[in-house]
N, C-alpha and C positions, 0 to 999 in steps of 0.2 A: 504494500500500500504506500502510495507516494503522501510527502509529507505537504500539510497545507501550504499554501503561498506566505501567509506571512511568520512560516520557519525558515525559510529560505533566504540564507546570509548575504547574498551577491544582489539582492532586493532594497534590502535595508541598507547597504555600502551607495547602490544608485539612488534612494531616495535622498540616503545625506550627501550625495552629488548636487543631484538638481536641486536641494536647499541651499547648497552653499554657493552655487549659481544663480540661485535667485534674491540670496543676500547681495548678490556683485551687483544684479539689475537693480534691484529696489534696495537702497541700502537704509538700515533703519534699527539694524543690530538686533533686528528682532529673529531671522528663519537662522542665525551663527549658531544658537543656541539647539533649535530643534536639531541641526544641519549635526554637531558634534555627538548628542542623543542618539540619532539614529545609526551614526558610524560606530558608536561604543556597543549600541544591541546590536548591529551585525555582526562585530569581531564576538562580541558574546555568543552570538548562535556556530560561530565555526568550531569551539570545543565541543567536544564530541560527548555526547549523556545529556545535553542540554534542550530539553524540547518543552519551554512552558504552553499551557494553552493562554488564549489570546488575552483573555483580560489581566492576566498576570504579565504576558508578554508588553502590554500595554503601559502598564503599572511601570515597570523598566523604564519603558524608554521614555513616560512623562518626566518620573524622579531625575532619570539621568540628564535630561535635559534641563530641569530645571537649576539643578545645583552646573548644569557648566554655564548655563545662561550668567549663574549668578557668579560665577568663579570670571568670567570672562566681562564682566560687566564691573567688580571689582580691579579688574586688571589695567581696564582700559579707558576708566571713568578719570574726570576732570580734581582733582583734589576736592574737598568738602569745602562749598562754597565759594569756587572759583568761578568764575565766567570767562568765555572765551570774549577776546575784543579785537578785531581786526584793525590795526592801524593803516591798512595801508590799501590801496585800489591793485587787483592783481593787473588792471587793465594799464596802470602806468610806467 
């Protein structure tokens, strides 16, 4: 019996593709987060005895998303209470 589509590790590697493609189109720092989620539960699905069903499988890849959303958002945020201020015209 073949295993359902979303055990299937080389699925979840192309899904955090095309999010992290689609953070390059729309950038907003919001699909980086999903985009890392879903790369982490695929490399999860390629060890072997690993086969949750899907709402557990699901439960994964929310958590793991959220804590890199947040790891990545700490990383690459502005210091606490900074603002960015542009001095200068890029056009000059």
């Amino acid at each position: 019996m073949a295993d359902p589509f979303w055990l299937t590790w080389w699925l979840w590697l192309a899904g955090a593709l095309a999010l992290g493609i689609l953070e390059i189109i729309l950038p907003g720092f919001i699909f980086l987060g999903f985009a890392v989620g879903a790369a982490i539960t695929g490399l999860l699905l390629v060890i072997p005895g690993i086969a949750p069903n899907l709402p557990v499988l699901l439960l994964i890849f929310a958590v793991l998303s959220l804590v890199s959303w947040l790891v990545l958002r700490r990383m690459f945020a502005l210091p606490h209470g900074q603002v960015k201020i542009f001095r200068h015209d890029i056009n000059d």
